[in-house]
VOPANU-816757 format. One record per residue: residue in one letter; x, z negated, y of N, C-alpha, C, CB in turn; chain. Coordinates in steps of 0.02 Angstrom, whole numbers. Atoms other than C-alpha are relative to their C-alpha. Last residue first. Glycine has a CB too. Layout:
VOPANU-816757
R   residu     n.c1     n.c3     n.c2    ca.c1    ca.c3    ca.c2     c.c1     c.c3     c.c2    cb.c1    cb.c3    cb.c2   chaine
R        a        X        Z        Y        X        Z        Y        X        Z        Y        X        Z        Y        A
...
This chain:
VOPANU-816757
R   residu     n.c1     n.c3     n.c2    ca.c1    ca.c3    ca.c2     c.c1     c.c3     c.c2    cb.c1    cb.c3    cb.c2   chaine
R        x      -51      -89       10     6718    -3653     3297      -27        9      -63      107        4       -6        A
R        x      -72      -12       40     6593    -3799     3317       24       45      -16        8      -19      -49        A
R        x        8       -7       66     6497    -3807     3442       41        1       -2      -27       34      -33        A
R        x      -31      -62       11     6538    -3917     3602      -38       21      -68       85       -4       -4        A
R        x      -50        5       52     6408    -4069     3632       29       85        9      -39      -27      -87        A
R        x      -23      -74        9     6271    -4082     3773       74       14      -35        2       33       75        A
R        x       28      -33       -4     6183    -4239     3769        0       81      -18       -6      -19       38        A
R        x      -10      -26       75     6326    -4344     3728      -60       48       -1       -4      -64      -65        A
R        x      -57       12       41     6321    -4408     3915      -29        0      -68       39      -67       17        A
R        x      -10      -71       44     6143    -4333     3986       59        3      -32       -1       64       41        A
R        x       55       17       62     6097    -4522     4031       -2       79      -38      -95      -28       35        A
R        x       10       66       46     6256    -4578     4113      -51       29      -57      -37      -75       48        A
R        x      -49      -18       31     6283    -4406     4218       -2      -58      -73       65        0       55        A
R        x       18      -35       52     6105    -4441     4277       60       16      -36      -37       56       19        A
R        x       47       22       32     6147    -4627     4342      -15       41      -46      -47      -15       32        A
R        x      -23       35       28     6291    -4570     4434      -55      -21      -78       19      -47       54        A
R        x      -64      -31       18     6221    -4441     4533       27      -26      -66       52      -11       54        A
R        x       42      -20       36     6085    -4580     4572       40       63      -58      -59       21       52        A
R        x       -4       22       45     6218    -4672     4639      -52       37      -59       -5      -63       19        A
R        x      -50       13       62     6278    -4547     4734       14      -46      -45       47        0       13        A
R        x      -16      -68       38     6125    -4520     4812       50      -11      -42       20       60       42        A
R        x       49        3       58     6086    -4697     4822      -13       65      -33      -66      -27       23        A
R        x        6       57       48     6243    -4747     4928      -48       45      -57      -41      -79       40        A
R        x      -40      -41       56     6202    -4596     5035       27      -30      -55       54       31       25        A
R        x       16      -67       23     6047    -4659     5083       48       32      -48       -6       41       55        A
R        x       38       14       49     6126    -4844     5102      -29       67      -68      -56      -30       45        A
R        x      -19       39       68     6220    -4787     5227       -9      -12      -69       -7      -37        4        A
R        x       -9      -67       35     6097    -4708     5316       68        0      -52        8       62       61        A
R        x       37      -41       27     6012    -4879     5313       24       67      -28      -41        8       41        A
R        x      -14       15       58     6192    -4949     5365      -82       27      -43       27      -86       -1        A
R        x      -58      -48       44     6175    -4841     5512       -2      -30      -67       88       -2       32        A
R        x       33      -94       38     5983    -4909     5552       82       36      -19      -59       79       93        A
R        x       51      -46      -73     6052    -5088     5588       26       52      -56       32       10      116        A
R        x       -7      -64       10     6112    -5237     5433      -22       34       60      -33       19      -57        A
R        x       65      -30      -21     6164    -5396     5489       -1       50       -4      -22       -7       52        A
R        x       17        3      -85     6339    -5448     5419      -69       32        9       60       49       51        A
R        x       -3      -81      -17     6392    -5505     5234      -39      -30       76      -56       73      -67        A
R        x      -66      -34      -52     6420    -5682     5193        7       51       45       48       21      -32        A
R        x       12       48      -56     6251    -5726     5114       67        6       69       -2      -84      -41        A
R        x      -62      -12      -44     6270    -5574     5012      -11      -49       60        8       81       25        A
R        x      -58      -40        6     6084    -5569     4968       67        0       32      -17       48       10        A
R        x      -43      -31      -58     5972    -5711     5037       44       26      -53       37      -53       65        A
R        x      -52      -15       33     5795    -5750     4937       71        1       66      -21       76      -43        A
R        x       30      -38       80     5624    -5817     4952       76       -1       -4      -55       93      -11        A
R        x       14       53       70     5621    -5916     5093       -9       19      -30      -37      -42      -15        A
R        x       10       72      -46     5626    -5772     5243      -26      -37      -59      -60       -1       76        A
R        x       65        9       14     5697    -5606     5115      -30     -104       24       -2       28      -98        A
R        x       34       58       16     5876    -5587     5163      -82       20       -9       15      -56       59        A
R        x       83      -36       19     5981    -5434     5145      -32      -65      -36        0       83      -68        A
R        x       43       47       11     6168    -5481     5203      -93       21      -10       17      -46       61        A
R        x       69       15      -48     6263    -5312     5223      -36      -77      -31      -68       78      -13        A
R        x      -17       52      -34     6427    -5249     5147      -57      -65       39       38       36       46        A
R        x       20      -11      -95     6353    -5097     5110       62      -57       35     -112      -40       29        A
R        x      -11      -59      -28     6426    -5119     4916        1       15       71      -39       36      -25        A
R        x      -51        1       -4     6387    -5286     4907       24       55        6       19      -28      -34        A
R        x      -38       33      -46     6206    -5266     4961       83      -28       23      -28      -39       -6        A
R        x        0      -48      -46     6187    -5107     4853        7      -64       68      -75       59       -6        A
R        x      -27      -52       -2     6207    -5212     4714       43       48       78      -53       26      -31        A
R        x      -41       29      -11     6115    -5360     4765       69       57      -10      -10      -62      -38        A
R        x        2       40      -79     5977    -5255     4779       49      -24        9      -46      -55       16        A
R        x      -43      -46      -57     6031    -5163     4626      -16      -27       62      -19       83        4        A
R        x      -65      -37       15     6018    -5309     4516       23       44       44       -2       35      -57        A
R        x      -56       33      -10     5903    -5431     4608       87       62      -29      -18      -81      -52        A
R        x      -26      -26      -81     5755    -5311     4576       65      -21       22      -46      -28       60        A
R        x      -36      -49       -9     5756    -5359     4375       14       23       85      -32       50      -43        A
R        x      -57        8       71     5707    -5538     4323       42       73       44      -47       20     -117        A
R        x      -11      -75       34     5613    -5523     4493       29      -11      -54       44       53       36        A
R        x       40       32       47     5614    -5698     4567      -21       61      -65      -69      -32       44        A
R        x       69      -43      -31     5754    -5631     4681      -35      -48      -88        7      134        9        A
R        x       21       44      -51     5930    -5735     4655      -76        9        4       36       14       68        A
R        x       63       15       38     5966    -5664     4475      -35      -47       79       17      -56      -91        A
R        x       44      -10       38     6085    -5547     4537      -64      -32      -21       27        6      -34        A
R        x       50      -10      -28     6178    -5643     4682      -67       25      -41       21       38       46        A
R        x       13       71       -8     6337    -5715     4592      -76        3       20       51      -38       57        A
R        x      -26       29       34     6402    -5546     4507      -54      -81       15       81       11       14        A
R        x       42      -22       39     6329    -5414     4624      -33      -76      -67       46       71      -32        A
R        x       67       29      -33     6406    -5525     4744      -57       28      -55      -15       32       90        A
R        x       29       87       -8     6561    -5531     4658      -47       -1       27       36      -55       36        A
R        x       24       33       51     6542    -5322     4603      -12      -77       18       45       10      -55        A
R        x       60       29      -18     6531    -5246     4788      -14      -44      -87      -66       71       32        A
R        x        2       62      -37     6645    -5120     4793      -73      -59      -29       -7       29       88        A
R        x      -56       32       21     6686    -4955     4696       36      -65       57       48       63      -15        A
R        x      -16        9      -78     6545    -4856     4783       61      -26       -8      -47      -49       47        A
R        x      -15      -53      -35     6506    -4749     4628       34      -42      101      -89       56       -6        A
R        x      -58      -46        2     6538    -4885     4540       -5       57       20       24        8      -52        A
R        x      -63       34      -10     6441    -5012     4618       74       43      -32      -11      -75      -39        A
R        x      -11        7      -86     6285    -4906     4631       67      -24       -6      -55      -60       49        A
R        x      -14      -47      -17     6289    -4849     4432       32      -17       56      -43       39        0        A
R        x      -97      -25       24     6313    -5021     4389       35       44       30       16       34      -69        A
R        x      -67       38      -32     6163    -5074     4490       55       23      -24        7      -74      -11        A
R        x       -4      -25      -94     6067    -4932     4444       33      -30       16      -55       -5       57        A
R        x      -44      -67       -2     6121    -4956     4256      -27       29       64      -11       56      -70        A
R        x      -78       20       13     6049    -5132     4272       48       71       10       10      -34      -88        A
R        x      -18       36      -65     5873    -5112     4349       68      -14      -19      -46      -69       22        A
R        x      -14      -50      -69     5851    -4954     4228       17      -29       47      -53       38       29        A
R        x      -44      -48       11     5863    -5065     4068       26       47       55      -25       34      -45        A
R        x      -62       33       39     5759    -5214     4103       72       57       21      -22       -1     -102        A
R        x      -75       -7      -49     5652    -5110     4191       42      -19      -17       10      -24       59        A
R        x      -23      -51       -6     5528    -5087     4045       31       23       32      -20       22       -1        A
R        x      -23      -10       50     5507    -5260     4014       44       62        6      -47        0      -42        A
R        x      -41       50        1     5460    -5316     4200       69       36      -66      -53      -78      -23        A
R        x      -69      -26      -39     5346    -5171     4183       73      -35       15      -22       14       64        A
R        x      -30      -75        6     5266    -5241     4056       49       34       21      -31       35       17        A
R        x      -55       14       29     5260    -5419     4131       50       61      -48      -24      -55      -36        A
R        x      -68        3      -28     5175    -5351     4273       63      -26      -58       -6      -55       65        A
R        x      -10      -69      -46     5027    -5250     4187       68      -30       26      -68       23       71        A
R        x      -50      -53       61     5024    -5389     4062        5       37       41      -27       37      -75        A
R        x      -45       37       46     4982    -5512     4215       57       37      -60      -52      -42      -38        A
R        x      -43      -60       -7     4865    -5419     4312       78      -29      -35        5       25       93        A
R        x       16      -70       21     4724    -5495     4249       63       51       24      -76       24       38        A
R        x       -4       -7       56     4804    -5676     4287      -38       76      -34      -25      -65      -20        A
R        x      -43       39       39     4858    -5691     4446      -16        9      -78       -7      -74       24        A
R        x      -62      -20       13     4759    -5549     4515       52      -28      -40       22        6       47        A
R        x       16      -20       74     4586    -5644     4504       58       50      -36      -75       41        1        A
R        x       77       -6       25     4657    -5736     4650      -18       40      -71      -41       40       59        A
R        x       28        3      -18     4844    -5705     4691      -80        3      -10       27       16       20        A
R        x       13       91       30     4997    -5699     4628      -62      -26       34       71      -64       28        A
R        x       -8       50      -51     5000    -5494     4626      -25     -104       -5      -47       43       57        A
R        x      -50       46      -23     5047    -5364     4515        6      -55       34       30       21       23        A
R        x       11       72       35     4902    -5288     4507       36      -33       -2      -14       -8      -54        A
R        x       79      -10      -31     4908    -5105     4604      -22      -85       -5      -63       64      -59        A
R        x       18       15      -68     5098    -5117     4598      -60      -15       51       19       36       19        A
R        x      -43       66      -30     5120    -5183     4433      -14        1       69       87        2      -10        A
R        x       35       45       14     4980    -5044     4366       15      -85       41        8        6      -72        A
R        x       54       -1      -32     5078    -4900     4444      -51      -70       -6      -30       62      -23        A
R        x      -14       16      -30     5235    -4969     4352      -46       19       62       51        7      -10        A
R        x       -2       82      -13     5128    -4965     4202       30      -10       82       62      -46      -67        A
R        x       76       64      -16     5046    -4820     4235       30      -87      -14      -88       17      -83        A
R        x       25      -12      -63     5247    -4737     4250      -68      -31       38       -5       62       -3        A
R        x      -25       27      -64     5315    -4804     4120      -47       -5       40       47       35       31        A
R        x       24       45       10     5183    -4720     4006       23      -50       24       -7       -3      -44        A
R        x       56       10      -40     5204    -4554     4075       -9      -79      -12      -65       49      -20        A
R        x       -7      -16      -91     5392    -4568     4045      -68      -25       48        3       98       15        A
R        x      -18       86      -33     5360    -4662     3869       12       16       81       90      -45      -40        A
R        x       62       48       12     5232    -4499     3802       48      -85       37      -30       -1     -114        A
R        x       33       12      -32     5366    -4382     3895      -39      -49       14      -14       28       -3        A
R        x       53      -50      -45     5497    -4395     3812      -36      -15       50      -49       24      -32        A
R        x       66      -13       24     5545    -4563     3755      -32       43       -4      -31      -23       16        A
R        x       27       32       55     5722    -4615     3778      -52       27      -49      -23      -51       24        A
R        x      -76        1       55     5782    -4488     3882      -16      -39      -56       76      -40       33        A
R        x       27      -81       51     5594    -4462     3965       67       -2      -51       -2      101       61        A
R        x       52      -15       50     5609    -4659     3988      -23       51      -26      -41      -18       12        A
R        x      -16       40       55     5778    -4659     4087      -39       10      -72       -9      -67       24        A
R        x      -56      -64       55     5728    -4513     4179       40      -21      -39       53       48       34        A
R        x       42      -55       18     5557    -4625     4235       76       42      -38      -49       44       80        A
R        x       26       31       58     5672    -4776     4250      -39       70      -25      -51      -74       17        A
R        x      -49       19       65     5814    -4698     4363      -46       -2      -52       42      -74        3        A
R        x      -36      -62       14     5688    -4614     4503       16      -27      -46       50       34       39        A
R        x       26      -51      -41     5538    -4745     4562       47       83      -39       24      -27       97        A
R        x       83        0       31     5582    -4921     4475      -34       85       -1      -60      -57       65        A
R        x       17       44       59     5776    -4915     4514      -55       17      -50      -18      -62       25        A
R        x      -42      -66       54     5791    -4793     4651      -10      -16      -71       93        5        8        A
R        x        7      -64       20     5647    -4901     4686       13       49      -22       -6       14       14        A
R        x       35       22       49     5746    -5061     4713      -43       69      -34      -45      -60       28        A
R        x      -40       13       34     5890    -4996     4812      -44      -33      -75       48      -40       43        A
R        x      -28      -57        5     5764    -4922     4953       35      -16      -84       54       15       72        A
R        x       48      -55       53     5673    -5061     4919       19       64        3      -80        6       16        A
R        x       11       58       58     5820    -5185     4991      -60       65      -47      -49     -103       40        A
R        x      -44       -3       56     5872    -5043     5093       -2      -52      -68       63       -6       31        A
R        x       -5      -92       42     5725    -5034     5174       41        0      -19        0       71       29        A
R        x       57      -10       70     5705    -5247     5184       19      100       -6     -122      -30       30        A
R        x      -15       17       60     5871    -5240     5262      -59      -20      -38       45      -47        2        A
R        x      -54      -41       38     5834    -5137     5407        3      -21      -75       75      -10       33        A
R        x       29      -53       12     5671    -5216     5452       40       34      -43      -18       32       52        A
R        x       22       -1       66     5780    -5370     5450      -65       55      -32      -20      -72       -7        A
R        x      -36       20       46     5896    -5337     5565      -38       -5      -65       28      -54       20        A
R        x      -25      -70       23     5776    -5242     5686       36      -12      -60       48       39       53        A
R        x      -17      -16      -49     5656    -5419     5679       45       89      -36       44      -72       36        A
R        x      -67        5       25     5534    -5445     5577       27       17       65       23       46      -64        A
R        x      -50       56      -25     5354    -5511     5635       85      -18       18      -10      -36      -41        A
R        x       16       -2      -85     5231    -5375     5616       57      -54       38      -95      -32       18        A
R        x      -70      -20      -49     5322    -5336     5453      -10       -8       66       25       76       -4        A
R        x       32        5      -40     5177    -5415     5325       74        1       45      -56      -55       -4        A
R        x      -12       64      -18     5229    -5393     5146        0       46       87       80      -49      -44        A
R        x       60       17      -12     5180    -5224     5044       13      -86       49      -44        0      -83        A
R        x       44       86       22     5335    -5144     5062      -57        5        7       11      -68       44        A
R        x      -60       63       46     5411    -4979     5079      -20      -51      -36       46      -42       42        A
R        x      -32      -34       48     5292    -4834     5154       47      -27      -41       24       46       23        A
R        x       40      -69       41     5156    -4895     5272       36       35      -68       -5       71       59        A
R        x       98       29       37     5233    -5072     5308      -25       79      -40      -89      -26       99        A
R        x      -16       51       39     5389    -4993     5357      -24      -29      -59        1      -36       29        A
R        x       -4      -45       39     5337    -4853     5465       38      -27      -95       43       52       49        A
R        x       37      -50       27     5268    -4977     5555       -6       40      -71       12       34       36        A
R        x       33       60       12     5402    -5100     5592      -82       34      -59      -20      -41       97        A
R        x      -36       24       48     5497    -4961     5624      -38      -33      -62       42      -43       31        A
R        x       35      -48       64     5353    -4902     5746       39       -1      -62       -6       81       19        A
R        x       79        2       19     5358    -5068     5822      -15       57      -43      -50        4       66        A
R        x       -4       61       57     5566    -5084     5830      -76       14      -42        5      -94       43        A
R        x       85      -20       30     5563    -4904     5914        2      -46      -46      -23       82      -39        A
R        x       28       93       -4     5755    -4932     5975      -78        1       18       46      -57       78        A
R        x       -4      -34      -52     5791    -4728     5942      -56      -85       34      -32      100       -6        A
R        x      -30      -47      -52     5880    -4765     5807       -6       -2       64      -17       53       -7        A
R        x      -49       49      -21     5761    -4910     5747       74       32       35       16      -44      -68        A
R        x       35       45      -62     5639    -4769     5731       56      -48       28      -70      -53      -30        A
R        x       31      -45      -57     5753    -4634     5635      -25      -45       49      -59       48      -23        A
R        x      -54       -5      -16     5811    -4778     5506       10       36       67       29       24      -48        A
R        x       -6       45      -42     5623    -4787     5471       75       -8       35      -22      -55      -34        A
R        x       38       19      -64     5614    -4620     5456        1      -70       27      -70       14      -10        A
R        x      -10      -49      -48     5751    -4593     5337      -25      -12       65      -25       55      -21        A
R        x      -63       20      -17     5710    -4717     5217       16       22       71       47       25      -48        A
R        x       34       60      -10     5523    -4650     5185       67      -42       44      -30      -36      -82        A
R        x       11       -7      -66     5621    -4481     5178      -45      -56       41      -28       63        5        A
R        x      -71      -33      -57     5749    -4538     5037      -42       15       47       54       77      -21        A
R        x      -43       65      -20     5581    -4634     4949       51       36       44       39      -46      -70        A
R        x       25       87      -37     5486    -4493     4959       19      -45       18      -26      -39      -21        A
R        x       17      -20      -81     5622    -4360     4908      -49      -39       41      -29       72        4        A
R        x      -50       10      -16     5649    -4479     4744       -2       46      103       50       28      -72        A
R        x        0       -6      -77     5475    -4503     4695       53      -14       40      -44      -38       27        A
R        x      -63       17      -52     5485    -4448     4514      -21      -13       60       51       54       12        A
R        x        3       86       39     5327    -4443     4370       65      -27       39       15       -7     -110        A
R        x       47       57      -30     5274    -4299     4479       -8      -63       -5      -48        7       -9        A
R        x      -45       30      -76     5461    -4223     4413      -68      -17       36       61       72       57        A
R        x       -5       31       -9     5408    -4215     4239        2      -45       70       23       12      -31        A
R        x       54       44       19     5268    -4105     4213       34      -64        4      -34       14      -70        A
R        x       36        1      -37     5384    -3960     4278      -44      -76       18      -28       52      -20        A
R        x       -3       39      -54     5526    -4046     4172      -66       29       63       85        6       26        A
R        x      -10       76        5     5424    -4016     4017       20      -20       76       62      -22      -60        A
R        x       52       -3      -11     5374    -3825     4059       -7      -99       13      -39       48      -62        A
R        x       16      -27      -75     5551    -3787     4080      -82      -27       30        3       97       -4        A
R        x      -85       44      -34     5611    -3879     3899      -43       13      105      133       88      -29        A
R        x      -91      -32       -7     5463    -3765     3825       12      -44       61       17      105       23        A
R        x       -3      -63      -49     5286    -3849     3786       71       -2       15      -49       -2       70        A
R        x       12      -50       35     5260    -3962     3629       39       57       51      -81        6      -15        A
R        x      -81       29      -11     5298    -4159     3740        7       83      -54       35     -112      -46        A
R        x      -33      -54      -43     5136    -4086     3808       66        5      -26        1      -15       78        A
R        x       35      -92       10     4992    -4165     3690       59       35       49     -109       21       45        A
R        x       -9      -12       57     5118    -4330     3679      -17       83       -2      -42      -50      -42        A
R        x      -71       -4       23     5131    -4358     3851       25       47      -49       16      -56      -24        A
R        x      -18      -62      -44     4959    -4354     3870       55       27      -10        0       -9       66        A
R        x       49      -41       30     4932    -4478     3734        8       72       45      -79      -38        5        A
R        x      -44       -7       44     5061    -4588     3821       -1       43      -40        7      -39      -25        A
R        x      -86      -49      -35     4974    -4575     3972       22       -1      -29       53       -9       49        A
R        x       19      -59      -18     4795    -4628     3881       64       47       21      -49      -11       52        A
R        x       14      -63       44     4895    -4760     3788       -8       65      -10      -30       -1      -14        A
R        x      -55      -25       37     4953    -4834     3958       -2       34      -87       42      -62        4        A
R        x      -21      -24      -52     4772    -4847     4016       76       38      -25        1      -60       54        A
R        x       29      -62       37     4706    -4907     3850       26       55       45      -86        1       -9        A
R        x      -36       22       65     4847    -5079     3870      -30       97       -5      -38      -89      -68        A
R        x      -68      -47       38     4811    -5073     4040       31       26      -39       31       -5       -4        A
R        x       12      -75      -54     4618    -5092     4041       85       32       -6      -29      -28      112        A
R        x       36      -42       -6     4646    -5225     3918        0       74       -7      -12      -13       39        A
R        x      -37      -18       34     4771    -5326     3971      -22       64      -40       16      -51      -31        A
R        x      -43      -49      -42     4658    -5333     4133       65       17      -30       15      -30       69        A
R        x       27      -70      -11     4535    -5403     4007       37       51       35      -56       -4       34        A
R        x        1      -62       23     4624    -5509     3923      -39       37       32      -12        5      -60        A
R        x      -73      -15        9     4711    -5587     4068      -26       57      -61       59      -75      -25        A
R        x      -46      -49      -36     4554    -5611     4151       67       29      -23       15      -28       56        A
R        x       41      -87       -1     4459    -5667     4015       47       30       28      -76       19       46        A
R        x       -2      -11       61     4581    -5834     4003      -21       93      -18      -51      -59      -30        A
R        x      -62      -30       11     4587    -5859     4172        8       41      -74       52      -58        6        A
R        x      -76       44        1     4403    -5878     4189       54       50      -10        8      -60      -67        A
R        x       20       61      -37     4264    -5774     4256       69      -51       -8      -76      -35      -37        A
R        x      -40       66       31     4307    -5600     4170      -18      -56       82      115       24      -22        A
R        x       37       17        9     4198    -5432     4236       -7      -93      -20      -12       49      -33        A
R        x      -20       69       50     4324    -5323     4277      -58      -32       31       85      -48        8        A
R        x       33      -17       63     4239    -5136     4325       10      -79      -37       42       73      -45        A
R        x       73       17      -22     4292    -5131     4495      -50        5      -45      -21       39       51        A
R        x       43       79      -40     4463    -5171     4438      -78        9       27       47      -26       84        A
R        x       33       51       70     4435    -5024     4305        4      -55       38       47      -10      -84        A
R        x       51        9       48     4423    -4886     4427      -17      -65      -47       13       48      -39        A
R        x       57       16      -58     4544    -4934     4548      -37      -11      -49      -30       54       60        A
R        x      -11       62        6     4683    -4915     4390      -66      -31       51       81      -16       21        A
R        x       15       42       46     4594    -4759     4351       18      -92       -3       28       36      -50        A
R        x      108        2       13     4597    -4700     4506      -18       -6      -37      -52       47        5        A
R        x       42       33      -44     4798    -4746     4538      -70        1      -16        9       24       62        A
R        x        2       72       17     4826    -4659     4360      -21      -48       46       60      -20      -18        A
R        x       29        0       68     4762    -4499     4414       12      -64       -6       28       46      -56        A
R        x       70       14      -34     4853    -4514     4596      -50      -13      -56      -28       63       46        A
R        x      -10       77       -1     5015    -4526     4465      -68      -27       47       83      -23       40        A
R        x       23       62       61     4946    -4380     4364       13      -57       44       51       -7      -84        A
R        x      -32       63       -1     4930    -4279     4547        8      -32      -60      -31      -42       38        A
R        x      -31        4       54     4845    -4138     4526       44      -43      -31       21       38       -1        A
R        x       53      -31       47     4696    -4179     4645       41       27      -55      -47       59       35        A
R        x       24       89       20     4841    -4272     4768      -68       27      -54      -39      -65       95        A
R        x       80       35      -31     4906    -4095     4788      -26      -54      -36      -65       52       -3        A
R        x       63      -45        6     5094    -4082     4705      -70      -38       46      -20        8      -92        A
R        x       41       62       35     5234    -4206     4799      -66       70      -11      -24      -96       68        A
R        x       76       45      -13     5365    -4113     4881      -18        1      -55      -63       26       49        A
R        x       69      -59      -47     5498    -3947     4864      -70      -45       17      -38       82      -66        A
R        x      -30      -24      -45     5659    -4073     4815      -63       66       43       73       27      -39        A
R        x       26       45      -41     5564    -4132     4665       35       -8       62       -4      -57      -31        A
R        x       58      -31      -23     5584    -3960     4595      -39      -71       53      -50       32      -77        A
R        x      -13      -49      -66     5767    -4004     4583      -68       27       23       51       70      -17        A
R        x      -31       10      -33     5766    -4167     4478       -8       46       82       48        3      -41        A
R        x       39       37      -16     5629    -4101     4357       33      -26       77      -11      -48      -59        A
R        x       41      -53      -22     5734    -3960     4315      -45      -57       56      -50       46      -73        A
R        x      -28      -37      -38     5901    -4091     4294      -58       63       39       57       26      -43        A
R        x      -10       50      -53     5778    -4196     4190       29       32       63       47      -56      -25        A
């Protein structure tokens, strides 16, 4: 994990070695392959495609989980996007710096969310990137070095198409609502665990922010995002609304690009936090 950790500090391999580009083109692949008319089909079928999908990465997993400790985290850290997310962060924090609402706005849309930013203002540009800033550490870094601790490899890779699958399908919408269904409730499942020990982590490495953590958690429709979102909103101090959906820390003050970098370091040292958690009993004294 710790190898995996530091090689993901040199970038993202070529999109042609990519396993997680791999799983994207298989997930493409098989929506232009569903074939289901009613709800009914659609669910099995796009239960399906995921179900052989996450096998295949588990199966991969499996044929490697053989190769030396060094060879493992090589193969792990593509299943990480922690320097992505921290420079996805970064830049937009950078625009709204240099009062560049539009390319904020921008750089927003292209690398955070999928929801429509032509409209936000600086306040709430800000606090959606720390809102997925705080969710990703989550989905993106924790769960993957959650699931090689648990699982090796075969549950790392197999995270990972699912939470590829949630983001490709995931959606409430047309033949989406129901073929992408197990793909989201999956992942749903398999955050359980990583959307809580990010929040924890976050709040105690910041050693603020539990009553909101406390009252705000289940606000998001998310079973799991709400944890470190709300997390990292009591911590900051910051209100982090979502327009009729949600409001974080309803008390807190309008976030701007410092509390982004804020945030940054927030998620370093929660992340800090997170691996000390999952390599505890890991490494034992011998015995005299």
């Amino acid at each position: 994990m710790l190898l995996a950790l530091a090689l993901d500090a040199l970038g993202e391999p070529p999109a042609k070695l990519h396993p997680v580009v791999w799983m994207g083109n298989y997930l493409g692949w098989a929506r232009r392959r569903w074939q289901a008319q009613t709800p009914r089909q659609h669910l099995l079928e796009g239960g399906a495609y995921w179900a052989a999908g996450a096998l295949a990465a588990a199966g991969a997993g499996a044929a490697a989980s053989g190769l030396p400790w060094y060879a493992q985290g090589a193969l792990l850290k593509p299943l990480l996007a922690r320097r992505a997310l921290f420079g996805a962060a970064a830049e937009v924090a950078a625009a709204l710096e240099q009062d560049n609402l539009s390319e904020a706005r921008r750089l927003l849309s292209w690398h955070l969310v999928s929801r429509d930013t032509s409209a936000l203002s600086a306040a709430e540009v800000a606090g959606a990137c720390i809102e997925s800033l705080a969710e990703n550490l989550s989905d993106s870094v924790v769960a993957p070095l959650l699931a090689y601790r648990v699982g090796g490899l075969p549950l790392a890779a197999a995270y990972r198409l699912s939470n590829t699958a949630d983001a490709m399908w995931g959606y409430r919408e047309g033949e989406l609502e129901w073929a992408g269904k197990v793909a989201a409730r999956a992942d749903d499942l398999l955050n359980l665990a990583p959307a809580r020990l990010t929040a924890l982590c976050a709040l105690a490495a910041s050693g603020g922010g539990w009553r909101v953590w406390a009252q705000d958690r289940r606000s998001t429709t998310s079973p799991n995002a709400g944890h470190p979102m709300s997390a990292f909103a009591g911590a900051l101090g910051v209100r982090l609304d979502k327009r009729g959906v949600y409001t974080l820390n309803a008390a807190g003050r309008e976030p701007t690009a410092a509390d982004i970098r804020r945030a940054l370091r927030l998620a370093r040292l929660t992340l800090g936090w997170a691996v000390g958690v999952l390599l505890l009993g890991k490494f034992r004294p011998r015995n005299s």
